[in-house]
N, C-alpha and C positions, 0 to 999 in steps of 0.2 A: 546467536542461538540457531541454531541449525532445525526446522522441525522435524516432527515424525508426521506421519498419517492422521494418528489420532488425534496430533495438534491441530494439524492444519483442517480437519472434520469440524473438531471445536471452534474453531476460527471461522470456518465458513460457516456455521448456524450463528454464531456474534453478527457476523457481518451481512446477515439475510432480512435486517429490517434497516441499515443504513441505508441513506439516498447519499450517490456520487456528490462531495463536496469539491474536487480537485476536475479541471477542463483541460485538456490538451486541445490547441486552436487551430487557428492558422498560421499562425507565429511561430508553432513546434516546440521542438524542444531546448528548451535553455536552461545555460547555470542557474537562473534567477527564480527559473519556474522550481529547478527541484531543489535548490535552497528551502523555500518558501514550503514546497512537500513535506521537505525533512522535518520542519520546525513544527505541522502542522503533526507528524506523527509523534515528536515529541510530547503533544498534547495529551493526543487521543488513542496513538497505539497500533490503530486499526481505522481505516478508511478505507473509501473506494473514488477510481480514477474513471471518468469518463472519455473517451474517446466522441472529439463532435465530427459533427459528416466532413468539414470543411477542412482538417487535421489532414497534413502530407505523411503521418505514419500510421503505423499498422500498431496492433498487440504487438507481435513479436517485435517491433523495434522498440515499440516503448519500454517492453519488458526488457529487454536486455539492456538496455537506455540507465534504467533505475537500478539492474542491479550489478551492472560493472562501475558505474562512479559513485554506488552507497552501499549501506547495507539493508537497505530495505531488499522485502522478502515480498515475493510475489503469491499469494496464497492461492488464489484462481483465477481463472480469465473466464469471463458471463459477456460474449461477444464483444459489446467496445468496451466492457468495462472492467475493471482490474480491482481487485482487493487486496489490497496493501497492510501490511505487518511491518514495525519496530519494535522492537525494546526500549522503551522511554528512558533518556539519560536522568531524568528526575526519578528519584527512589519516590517521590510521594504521588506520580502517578502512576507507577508500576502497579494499580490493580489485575490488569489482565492480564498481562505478561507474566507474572505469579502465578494464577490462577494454569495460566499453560505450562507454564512449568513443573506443576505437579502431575501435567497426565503423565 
């Protein structure tokens, strides 16, 4: 799903009382870390990625990082931190993603 504006508006007031659940380290980035992303948006839909001081990348590499080898959707970037969007492959957590569908 591809958004519009108005989604990603809607998606970013969603995502404005989350705390970052997801850490990029010193370790960086690995298959195992955005495995473990993927599965965690399966849940939830929507999350946010923090970036710690100690971390050898940037936003712009994380962002590109996540969305050349997935389909997660990068909604905003709030300094180190990143707001992350799926579409949940479970139809019975598909609340939100519904819900952005209809703007």
């Amino acid at each position: 799903m591809k958004l519009r504006g108005k989604q990603k508006r809607f998606l970013r007031a969603q995502a404005n009382h989350l705390q970052p659940i997801f850490a990029v380290g010193k370790e960086g980035l690995t298959q195992n870390w955005l495995a473990q992303l993927d599965g965690a948006l399966d849940r939830r839909e929507l999350i946010k990625v923090n970036i710690l001081q100690n971390a050898d990348v940037d936003t712009d590499e994380l962002k590109s990082f996540i969305e050349d080898n997935t389909d997660i959707q990068v909604v905003q970037t709030i300094g180190r931190v990143l707001v992350l969007f799926k579409v949940s492959a479970n139809k019975d957590l598909r609340e939100l993603s519904d819900r952005v569908a209809r703007i």
